[in-house]
N, C-alpha and C positions, 0 to 999 in steps of 0.2 A: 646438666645437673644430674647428680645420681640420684636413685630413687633411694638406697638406704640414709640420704643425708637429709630427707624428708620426716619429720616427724608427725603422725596423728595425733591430736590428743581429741579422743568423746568423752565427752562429757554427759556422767549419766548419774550423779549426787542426787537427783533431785528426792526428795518425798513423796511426792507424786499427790498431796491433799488438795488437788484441784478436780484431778481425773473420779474422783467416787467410785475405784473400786479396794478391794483386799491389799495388791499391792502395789507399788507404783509402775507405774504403765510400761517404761522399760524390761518389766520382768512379766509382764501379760502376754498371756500367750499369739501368738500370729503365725498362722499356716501351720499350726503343729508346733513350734519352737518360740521360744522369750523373743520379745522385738528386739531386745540391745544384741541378740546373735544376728539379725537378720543385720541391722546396721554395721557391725563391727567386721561381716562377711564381704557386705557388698563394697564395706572401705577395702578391705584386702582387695578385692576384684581390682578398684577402680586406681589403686596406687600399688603393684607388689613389691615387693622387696622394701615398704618404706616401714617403719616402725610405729606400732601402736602404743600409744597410752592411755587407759582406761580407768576415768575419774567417779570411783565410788561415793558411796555414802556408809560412812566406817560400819553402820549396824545393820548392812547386808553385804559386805565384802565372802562373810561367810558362807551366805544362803547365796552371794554368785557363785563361791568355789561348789558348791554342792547341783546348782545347777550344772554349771561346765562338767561338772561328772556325771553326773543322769544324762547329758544330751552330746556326750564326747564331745564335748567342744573347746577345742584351747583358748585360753584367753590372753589376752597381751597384756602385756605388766600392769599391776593395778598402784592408782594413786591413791587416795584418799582424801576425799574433797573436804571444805570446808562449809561455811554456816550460808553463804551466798556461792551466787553461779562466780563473779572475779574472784573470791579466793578460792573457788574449786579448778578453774582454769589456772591460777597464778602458781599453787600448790604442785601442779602439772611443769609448769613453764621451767619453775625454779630443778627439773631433778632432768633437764633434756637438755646433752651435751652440746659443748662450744662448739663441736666441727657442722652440729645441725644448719643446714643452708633457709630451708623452708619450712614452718610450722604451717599447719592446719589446725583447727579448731573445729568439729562439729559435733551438734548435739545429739546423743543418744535416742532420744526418741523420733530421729528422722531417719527412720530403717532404709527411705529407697535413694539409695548415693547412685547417679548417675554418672557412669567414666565417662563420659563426653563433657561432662559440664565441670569435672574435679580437670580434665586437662587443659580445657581455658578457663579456668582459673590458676593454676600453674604456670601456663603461657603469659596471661597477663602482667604477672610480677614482672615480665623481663623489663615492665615502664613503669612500676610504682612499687610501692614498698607491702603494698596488698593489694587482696581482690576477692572482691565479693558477689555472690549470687543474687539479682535479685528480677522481680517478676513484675507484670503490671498489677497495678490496681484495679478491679474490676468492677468493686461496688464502688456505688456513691458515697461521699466522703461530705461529713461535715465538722466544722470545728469547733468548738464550746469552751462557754466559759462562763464567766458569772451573768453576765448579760441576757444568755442565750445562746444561739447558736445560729451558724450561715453555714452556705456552703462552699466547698474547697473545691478548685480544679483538681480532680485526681492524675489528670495527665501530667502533674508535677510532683508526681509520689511515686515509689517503688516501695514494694513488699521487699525486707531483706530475707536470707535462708541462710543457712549454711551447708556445709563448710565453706570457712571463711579462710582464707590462704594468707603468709605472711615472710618475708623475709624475714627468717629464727631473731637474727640481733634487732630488727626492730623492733618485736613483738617480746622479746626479755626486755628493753629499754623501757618501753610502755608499762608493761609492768611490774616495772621497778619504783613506779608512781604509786603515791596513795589513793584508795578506795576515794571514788566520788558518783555520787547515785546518778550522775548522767552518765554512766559506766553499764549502758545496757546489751554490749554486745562488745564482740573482739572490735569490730571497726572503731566502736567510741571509745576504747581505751587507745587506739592509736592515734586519732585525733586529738586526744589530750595535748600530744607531742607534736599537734601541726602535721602530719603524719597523713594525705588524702591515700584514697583507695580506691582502683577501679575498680569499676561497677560491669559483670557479664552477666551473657543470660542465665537466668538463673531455667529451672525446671519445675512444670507445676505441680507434677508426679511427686514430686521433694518434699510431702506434706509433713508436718510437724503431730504425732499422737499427743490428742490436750483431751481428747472425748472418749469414751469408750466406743461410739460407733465410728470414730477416725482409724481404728483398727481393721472396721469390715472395709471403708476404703480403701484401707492400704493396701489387703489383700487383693480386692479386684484391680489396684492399679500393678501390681507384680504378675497378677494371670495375664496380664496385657503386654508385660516386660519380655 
């Protein structure tokens, strides 16, 4: 497989009115520089030669070009998301040419991309139509509902992460399906289609920025890289 027939797409639309700061946490600063450079670097690292596409949110496209020039940093073709995470992925899917073999999908706010773990997930497709990262569960799990709540064997649970890896035509097929709220990751739009996906290790370093002190973590997990 060539690496240029690889396509990225980050995903980084979000708002970010979860996190409580100024701006959305992709554009916060970490070690000196915005997370989504730190992300969009260590994807270069970890695939070269493959192609980025980088899924905004239309009313900072500008204030990224303006960062990319205060912090020289090139950026990969930008998309422009929509109002939810599938049509900011889908908005991506639909402009990433026919010769593309393998899409990726990962989220913006997961700055620390491990090449060990983006290559078995690449390897894995050679037996399923995807493949994805995931981790154990460490806390205790319970399940709830109107009743109340029991508890779950966690040994029958995995934490998913991304990047989530896809053979290109099944991942355009998928989402060439309409919007359904069980639609909360690239894997559940491909299961739509019957579509299973291995499952590799994921990494635990691969934290997702949701908090503002998930930023000081991230730093001291990269002093450690």
């Amino acid at each position: 497989m060539k690496a240029q027939h690889i396509y990225n797409i980050i995903v980084a639309a979000g708002s970010g009115s979860r996190f409580g700061a100024e701006l959305p946490k992709q554009y916060c600063l970490m070690n000196g520089r915005p997370v989504l450079m730190h992300t969009i670097e260590n994807m270069r690292v970890a695939l070269p030669d493959s192609q980025i596409v980088l899924v905004l949110n239309k009313d900072f496209v500008d204030y990224w070009a303006e960062l990319c020039e205060q912090y020289s940093f090139v950026s990969p073709r930008v998309v422009v998301g929509g109002d939810s995470r599938w049509q900011s992925v889908k908005n991506a899917v639909d402009t990433i040419p026919r010769e593309a073999e393998v899409i990726t999908v990962h989220d913006g706010a997961r700055p620390i991309v491990d090449r060990m773990m983006v290559e078995r997930l690449i390897a894995a497709l050679d037996g399923a139509p995807g493949a994805i990262p995931v981790v154990s569960v460490t806390d205790s799990l319970r399940r709830v509902n109107e009743q109340g709540s029991a508890p779950v064997d966690r040994s029958q649970y995995k934490a998913v992460q991304t990047p989530q890896a896809f053979h290109a035509d099944k991942l355009v097929e998928a989402y060439s399906l309409p919007f359904n709220p069980t639609f909360t990751d690239d894997a559940s739009v491909m299961a739509a289609l019957g579509n299973d996906v291995a499952l590799v290790e994921g990494d635990t370093y691969n934290i997702k920025i949701t908090n503002p002190l998930d930023i000081e973590i991230a730093q001291l997990y990269l002093r450690q890289r």
